[in-house]
N, C-alpha and C positions, 0 to 999 in steps of 0.2 A: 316057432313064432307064436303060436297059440298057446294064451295062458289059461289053463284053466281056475276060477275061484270057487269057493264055496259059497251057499246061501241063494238066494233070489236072485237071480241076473237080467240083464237088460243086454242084448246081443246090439251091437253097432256094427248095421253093412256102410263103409265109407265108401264115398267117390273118389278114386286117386285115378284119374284119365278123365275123359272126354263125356260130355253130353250133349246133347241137341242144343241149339239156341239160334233161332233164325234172324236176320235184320231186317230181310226183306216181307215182313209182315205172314212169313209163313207160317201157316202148324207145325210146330215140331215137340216133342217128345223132352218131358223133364223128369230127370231122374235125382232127384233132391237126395243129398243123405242125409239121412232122420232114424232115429230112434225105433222099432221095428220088434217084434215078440220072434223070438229064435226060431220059434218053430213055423212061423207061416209065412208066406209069400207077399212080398211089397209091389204091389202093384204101381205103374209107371204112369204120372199125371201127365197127363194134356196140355197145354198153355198154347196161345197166339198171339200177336201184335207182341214180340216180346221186344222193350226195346233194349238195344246193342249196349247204351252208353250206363244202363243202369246195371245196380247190383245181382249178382245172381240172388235168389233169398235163400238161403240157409236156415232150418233148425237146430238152434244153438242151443236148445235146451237142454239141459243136463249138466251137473256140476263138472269142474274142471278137474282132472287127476292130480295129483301132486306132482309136479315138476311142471307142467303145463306151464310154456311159455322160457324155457330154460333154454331152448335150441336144441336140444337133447331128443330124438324121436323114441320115448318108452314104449313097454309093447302095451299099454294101455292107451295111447294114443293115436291119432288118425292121422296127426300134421303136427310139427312145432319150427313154426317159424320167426321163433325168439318173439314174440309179443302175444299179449292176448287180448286183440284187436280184430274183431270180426271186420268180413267186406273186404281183406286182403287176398281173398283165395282159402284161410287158415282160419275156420270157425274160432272165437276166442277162449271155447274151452278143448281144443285143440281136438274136438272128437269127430267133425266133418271136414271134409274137403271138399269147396267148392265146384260146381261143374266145368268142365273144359279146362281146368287148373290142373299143374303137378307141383305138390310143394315137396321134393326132393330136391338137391340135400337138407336134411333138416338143420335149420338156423337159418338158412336163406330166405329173402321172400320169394312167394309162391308165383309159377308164372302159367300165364294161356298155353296151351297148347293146343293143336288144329290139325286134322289130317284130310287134307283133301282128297276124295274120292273113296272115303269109310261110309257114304252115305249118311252121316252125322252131320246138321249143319251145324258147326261149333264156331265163335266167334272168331275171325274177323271174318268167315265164309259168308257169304251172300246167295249159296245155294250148295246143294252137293249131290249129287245123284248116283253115287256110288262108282263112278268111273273115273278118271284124268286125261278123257277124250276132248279135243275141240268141236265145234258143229252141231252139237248134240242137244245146245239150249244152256246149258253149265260146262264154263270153261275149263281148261285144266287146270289153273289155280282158284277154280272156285266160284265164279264170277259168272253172271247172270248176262247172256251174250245178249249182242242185237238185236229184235226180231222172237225174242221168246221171253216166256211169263215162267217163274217157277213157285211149285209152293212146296209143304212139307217135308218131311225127313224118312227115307230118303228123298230127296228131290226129283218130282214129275214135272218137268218139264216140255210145254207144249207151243207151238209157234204161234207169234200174236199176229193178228190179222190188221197192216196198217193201210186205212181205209174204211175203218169203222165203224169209225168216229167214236171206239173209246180210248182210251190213253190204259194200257198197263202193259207188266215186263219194263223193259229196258226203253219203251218208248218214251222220248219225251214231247211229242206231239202227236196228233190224228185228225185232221184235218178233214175227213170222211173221204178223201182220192187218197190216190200212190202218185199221184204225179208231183216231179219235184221242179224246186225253182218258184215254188209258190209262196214262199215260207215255212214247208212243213216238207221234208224230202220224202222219196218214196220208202227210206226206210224209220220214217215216221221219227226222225229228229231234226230237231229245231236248225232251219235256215235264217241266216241276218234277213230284216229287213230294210230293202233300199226304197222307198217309199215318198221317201221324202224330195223336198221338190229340190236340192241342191244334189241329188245323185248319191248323198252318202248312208252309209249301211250303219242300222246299229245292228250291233253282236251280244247275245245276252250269253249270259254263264248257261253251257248245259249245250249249244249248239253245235258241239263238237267243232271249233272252230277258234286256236288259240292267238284270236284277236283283242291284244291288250292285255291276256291276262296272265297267268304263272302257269295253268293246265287248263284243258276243258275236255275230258272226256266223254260228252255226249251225254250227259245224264246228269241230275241234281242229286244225288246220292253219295251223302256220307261214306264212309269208310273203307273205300274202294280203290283211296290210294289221290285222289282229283274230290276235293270239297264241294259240297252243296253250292258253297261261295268262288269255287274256284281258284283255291288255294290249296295247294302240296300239304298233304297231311303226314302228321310226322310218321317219321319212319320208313317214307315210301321216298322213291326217286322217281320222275316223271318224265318224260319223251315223247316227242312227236309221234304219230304213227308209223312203224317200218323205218323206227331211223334209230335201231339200238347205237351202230356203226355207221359214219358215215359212208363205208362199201356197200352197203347192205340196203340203204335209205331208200324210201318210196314217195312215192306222192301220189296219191288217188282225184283225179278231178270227176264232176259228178256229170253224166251226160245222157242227152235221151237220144233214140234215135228211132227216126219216121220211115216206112216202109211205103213204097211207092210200086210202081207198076209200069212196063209200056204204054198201056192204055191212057196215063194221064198224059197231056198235052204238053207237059214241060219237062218230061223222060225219054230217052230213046229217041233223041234228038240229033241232027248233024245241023249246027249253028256255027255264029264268027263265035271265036278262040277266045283273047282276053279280051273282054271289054270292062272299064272303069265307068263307077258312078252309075252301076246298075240300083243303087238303095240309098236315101240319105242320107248326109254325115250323121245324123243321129237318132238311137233308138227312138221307138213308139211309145206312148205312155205304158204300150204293156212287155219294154225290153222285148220287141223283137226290130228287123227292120224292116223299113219303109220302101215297098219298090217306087221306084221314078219311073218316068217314061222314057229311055235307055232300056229299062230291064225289054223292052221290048223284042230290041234289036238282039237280046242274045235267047231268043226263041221261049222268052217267059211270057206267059200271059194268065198262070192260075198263080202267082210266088205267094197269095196268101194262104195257099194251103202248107207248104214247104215247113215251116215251121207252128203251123196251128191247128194240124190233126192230131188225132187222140195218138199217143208215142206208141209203137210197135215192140218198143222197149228200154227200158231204164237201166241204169246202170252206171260204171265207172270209165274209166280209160288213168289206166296206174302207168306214172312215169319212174324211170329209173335214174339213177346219178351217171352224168356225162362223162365225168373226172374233169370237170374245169368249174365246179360248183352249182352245176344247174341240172335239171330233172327234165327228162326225155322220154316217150312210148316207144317201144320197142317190137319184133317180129313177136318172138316166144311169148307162149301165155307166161312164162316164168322169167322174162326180162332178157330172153336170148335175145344174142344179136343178127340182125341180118347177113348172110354170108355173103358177099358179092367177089367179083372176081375181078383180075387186074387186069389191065388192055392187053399184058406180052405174058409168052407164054415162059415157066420158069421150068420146064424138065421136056424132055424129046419123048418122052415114054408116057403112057396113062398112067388116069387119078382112075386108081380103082382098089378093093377093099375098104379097111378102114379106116385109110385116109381123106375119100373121098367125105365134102362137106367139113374137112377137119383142119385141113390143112391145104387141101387145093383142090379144083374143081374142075372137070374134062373142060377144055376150049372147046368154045361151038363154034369155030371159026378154022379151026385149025384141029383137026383129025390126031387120035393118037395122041395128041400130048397134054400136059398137065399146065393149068394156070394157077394162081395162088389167089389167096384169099386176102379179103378186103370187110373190115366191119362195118356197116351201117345202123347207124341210128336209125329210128320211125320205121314205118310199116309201109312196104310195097305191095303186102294185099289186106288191104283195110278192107274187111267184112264182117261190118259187125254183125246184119245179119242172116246170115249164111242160113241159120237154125230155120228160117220162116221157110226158106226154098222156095222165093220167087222171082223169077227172072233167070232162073240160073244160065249163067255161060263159063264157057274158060276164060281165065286170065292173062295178061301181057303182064310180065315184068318192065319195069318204065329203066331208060339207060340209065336214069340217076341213082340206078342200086346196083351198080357195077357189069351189065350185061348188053353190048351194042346191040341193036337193032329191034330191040325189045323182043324178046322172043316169050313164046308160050311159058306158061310155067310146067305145065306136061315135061316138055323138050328138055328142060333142066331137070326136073323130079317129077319120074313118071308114074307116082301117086298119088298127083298132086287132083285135089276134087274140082270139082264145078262152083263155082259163087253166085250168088244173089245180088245183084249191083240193082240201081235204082232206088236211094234213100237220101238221108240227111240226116246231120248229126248235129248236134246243139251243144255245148258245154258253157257252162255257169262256173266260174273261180272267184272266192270272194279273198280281199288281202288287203293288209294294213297300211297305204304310203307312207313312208320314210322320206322325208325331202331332204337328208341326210347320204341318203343311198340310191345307187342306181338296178333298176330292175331290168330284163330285158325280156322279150318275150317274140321268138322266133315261129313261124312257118312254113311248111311246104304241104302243097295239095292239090289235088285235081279233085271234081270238078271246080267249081265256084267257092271260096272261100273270104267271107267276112271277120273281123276281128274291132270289137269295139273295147273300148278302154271307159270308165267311168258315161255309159253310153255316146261315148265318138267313136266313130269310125278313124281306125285304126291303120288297116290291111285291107285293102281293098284288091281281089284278084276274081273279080266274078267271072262268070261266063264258061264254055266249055270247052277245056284246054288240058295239054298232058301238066304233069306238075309242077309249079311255080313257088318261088319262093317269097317271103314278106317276111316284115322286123319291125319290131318295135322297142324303142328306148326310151323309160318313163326315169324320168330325172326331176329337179328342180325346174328345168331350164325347158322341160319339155312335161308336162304336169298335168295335162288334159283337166285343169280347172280342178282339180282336188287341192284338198288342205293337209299338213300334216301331222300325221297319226287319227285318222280317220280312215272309217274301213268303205272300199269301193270294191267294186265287179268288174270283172272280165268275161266280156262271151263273145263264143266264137260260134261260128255256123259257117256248114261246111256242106256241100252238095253231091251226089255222086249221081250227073244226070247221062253217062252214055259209057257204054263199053268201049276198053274191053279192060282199062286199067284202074285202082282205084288205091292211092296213098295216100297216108296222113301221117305227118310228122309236127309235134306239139313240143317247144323247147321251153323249159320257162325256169329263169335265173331272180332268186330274191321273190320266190312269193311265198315260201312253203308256210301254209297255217295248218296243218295237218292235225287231225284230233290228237289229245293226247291217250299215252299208255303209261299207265304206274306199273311202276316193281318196287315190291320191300328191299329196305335196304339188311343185309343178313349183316346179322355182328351188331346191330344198333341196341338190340334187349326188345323192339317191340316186335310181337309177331302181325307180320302180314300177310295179303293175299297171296295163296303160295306156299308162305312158309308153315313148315306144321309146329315151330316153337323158335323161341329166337331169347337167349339169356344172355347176351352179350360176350358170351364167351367160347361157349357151343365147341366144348372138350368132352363133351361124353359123360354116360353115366347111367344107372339107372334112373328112368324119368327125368333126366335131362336131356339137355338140348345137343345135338353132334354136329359136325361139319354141315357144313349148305344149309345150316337149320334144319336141319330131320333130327327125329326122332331115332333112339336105338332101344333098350330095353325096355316096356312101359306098362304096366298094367291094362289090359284089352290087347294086346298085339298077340294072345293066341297061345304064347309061350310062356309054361310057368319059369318064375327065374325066383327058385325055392329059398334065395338067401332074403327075399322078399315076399314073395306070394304064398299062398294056400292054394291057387287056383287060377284059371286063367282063360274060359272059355270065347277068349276073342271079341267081346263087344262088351258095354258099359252101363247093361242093364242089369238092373238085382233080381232079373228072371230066370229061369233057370237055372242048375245045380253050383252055379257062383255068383257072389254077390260084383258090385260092380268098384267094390274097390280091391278087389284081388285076394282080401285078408280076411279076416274078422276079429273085432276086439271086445273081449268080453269083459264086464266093468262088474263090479256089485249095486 
């Protein structure tokens, strides 16, 4: 591959792979190919603020070879990609190659290519820290998560502190609290504002809330798959959150929940059972609600603390798909369903081994023999916080999840731990009306549970009682004063003021606004987050593009592949004993 000439020489190290180029205003590392004295070392520039949508620069200096621009790759040349048009990838005297470009096959034009987790931030990446781990602050295709800031090359990523009252990383608000429901949620992105005096919410691009728009992935950021303006940027395909499949789909609603104690006055109570019209039909100027004097008679006498103490903790409650088109919470941290068991018993002999919880479950009623199993939706031990450990007691499982007489949860599963009861739970859902379509939005819960619709009362099952059912049907015809295609709220508040039982079941059909998630689409030609090249064709090659969009043979990947290389020591810097286009061409 190496030609040698006579006379005075000018040695060209080209770029054929990869180099740094940050979007998210990082430092990263430019390794320009340029013109360079054979014998000394090219030292690697610095740049910042680079932006994504401009040209890499190039030093094009130097006269073009002869054939330059033919399609033809001679061994005097770096690239020939039929023209001799700089700004394509293919310097115009064909003797560099642009950064994060492979213009292989020669005659084609040149295209990006991108390896997520080379520690290289290479275009369309928005961070890279040398892994394809989630969690970490840099996602596995590359992507600058929730809750973390990254800078440089490789990418240091460290978690943003929302409450800080500054806005950077992935935050699109800071509000100076974590507390959400304010307009600014506790993971310091942008909540609608309902504000206004007719109850309706507006939604802006960036609140991770796909109200009215085509995506919103939670951030104002280009090139990430969900537009600045909140429009599908090409190349990419866009979906709700946790909804690649509908089998698979999620729904996260956002909720806090207050940590309470025997000692307060309206815990740890033996009160009447259901009592209605313990709170106004409608929210407070500050969306919570209003006790009446009712709330008396079910043993309330502090309810404004219930939902206006500092939250004990924040967080979500993820609903799963019903199979009848609507989204549910569920026992499993992972969307398991509740095992319950049937009234009769189906076998004379025990449920024991690994059948048992699988397929049937000992009868506590009936000795020796095996009962069969039964799925429940929602949660027969709603504890959300167990983690604080106050108040702890054992649990009753409630009949309504398939076990008579409610028995211990010990007696069923004798692993089963101690819980924390004593709290309230709050959830905030904000959704589009459709006066076109019907929503529904189903309950069940002990203790006291409120459900306001565009702030009405809803579901009204206060008081202290084992768990009860409520439903709501928002239609046309039943419209709690909204307009359509206007975005309104939903909140629910929920009580857990007495042992020894404590469920929550949240149904909700026709509301899903879930953030969005982008994925490139592979086979299109543009590379996206994710892919490490994408040529539309993606048959293989040296420095082309392969199946799923990967890479296969490439300069920087470690391996010399000698019907192309000189060298090949695994990265894209003209440091050490190989330069960073794998070759070297020597011109006169």
């Amino acid at each position: 591959m190496r030609k040698q000439m006579t006379g005075s020489a000018l040695r060209y190290f080209i770029v054929i792979g990869l180099a740094a180029l940050s979007i998210l205003a990082a430092a990263c590392e430019k390794d320009e190919g340029r013109v360079v004295d054979g014998d000394s070392d090219t030292d690697t520039d610095t740049d910042s603020d680079t932006d994504a949508d401009s040209d890499i620069d190039q030093d094009t200096s130097g006269d073009a070879p002869p054939g330059c621009g033919d399609g033809e790759l001679a061994e005097n040349e770096a690239c020939d990609d039929a023209n001799t048009e700089s700004g394509d990838g293919c310097a115009g005297n064909c003797l560099f190659v642009a950064e994060g470009y492979s213009c292989n096959p020669p005659g084609q034009p040149c295209r990006r290519m991108a390896i997520c987790g080379d520690g290289h931030v290479n275009v369309p990446e928005l961070c890279d820290d040398g892994n394809v781990a989630d969690g970490d602050g840099c996602s596995d295709h590359c992507q600058v998560e929730i809750g973390y800031k990254c800078s440089g090359t490789p990418s240091e990523c460290t978690a943003t502190l929302c409450g800080d009252s500054v806005i950077e990383g992935a935050e699109g608000c800071d509000d100076g609290n974590d507390i959400p429901f304010d307009g600014c949620n506790s993971l310091c992105q942008l909540e609608p504002d309902c504000s206004s005096a007719d109850g309706a919410c507006s939604s802006d691009c960036g609140d991770g809330l796909v109200l009215n728009e085509a995506c919103d992935d939670g951030n104002n950021l280009d090139g990430d798959g969900c537009s600045a303006t909140c429009e599908v940027e090409e190349g990419y395909e866009c979906h709700q959150e946790g909804c690649e499949d509908e089998e698979t789909c999620t729904l996260r609603v956002a909720a806090v929940f207050r940590d309470f104690t025997s000692t307060h006055p309206d815990f740890g109570v033996t009160c009447a059972t259901e009592v209605f019209g313990m709170v106004e039909d409608e929210l407070g100027s500050d969306w919570k609600p209003v006790a009446t004097s009712v709330a008396a008679t079910a043993c309330t006498t502090s309810f404004d603390d219930w939902y206006n103490e500092e939250p004990a903790k924040v967080g979500f409650i993820t609903l799963y798909p019903d199979g009848d088109g609507n989204f549910v919470n569920r026992y499993g941290e992972n969307g398991e369903v509740w095992q319950g068991q049937t009234d009769q018993p189906i076998s004379d002999q025990p449920c024991t081994g690994a059948a048992v919880g699988v397929t049937c479950l000992p009868c506590r009623y009936v000795p020796n023999q095996s009962c069969g199993i039964v799925p429940f939706d929602g949660n027969p031990m709603f504890f959300p916080v167990d983690d604080l450990g106050t108040d702890m007691a054992n649990a009753k499982i409630p009949e309504q999840y398939g076990y008579d007489g409610w028995p211990w949860e010990y007696e069923i599963f004798p692993d089963a731990p101690m819980h924390s009861f004593y709290f309230t739970t709050e959830v905030t859902y904000w959704f589009a009306y459709d006066a076109d379509a019907t929503a529904i939005l189903r309950f069940t819960g002990d203790d006291d549970v409120w459900v306001f619709v565009n702030g009405q009362l809803a579901v009204d099952l206060g008081g202290v009682h084992v768990p009860l059912n409520g439903n709501v049907t928002i239609s046309d015809a039943n419209n709690y004063d909204m307009e359509d295609g206007n975005v309104y709220r939903i909140n629910v508040f929920h009580a857990e003021r007495k042992m020894e039982g404590s469920s929550f079941k949240l149904t909700l059909g026709g509301f899903n606004t879930a953030r969005s998630e982008c994925s490139p689409d592979c086979g299109d030609g543009f590379v996206g987050l994710g892919e490490q090249c994408d040529d539309g064709e993606n048959d293989g090659g040296y420095g082309e593009c392969a199946a799923d969009c990967r890479l296969g043979e490439y300069c920087g990947d470690g391996i010399v592949q000698e019907e192309f290389e000189d060298c090949d020591d695994g990265d894209f810097l003209d440091s050490g004993g190989c330069p960073s286009s794998c070759r070297e061409v020597v011109v006169e």
